[in-house]
C-alpha positions as CSV (number, residue, x, y, z in Angstrom):
1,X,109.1,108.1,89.2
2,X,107.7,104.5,88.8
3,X,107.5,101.0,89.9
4,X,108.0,97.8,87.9
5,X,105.7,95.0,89.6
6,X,107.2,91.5,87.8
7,X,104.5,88.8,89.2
8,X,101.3,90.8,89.8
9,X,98.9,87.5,89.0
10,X,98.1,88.9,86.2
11,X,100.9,89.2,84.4
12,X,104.1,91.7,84.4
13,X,103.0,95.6,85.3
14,X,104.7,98.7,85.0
15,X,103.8,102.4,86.3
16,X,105.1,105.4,85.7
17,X,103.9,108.3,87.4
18,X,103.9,111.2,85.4
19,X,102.9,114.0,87.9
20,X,106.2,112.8,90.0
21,X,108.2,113.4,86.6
22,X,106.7,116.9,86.6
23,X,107.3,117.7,90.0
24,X,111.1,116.6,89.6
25,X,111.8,117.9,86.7
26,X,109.4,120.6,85.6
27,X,106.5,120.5,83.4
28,X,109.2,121.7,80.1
29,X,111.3,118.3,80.8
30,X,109.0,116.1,81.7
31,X,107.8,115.0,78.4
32,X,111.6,114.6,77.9
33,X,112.3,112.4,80.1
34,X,109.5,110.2,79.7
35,X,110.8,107.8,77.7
36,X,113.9,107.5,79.7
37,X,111.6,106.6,83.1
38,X,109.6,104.2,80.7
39,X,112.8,102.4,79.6
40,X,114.2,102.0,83.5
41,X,110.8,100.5,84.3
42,X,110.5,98.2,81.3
43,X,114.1,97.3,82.3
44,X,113.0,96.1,85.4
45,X,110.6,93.9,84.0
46,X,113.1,91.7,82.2
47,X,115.3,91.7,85.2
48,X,117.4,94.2,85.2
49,X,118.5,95.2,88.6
50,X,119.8,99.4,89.8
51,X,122.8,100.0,89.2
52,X,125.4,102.7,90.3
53,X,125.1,104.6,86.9
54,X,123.5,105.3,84.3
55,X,119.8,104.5,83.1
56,X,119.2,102.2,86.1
57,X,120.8,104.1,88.5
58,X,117.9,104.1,91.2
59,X,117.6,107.3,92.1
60,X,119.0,110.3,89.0
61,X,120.9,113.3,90.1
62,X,120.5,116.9,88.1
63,X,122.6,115.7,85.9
64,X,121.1,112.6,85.0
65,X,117.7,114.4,84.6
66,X,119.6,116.8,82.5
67,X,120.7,114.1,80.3
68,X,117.6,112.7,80.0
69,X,116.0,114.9,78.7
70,X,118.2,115.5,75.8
71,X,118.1,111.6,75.3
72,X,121.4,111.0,76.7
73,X,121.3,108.7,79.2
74,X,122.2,104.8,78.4
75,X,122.2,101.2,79.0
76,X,126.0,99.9,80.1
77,X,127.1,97.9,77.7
78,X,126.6,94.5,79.5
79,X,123.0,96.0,80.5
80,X,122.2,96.0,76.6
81,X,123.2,92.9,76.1
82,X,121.4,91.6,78.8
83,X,118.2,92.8,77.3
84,X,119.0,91.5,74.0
85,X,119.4,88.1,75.2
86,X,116.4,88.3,77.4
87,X,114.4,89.9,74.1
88,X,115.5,87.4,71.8
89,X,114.4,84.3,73.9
């Protein structure tokens, strides 16, 4: 649903494309799920790698997409605190 492009020359990009979302999940969950995709990619640009759950799984079942879209879907733990660290420098 997007790509996080760390060294681009000009700086650190991120897309997400929204009519993917729609065609996944359905126009009615799409704009639920948003935020979710944004997060993943914005992830990736401070270095977070997939992993075999969660929020950076790489690719989301049904039931991810499900959970989603009622906000349910995290960070591990050591994923969180990953991103603190990397926030907080």
């Amino acid at each position: 649903m997007g790509q996080a492009l760390v060294e681009t020359g000009r700086g650190r990009l991120a897309y997400v494309f929204y009519g993917r979302l729609e065609r996944q999940v359905g126009m009615q969950m799409a704009g639920d799920c948003l935020g979710s995709v944004m997060a993943h990619e914005t992830a990736h640009l401070l270095g977070l790698p997939h992993s075999v759950s969660g929020l950076m799984r790489s690719e989301w079942s049904q039931s991810d997409w499900a959970l989603a879209s009622q906000g349910g879907l995290f960070f591990s733990t050591t994923e969180a605190e990953l991103l603190r660290r990397r926030l907080a420098r």
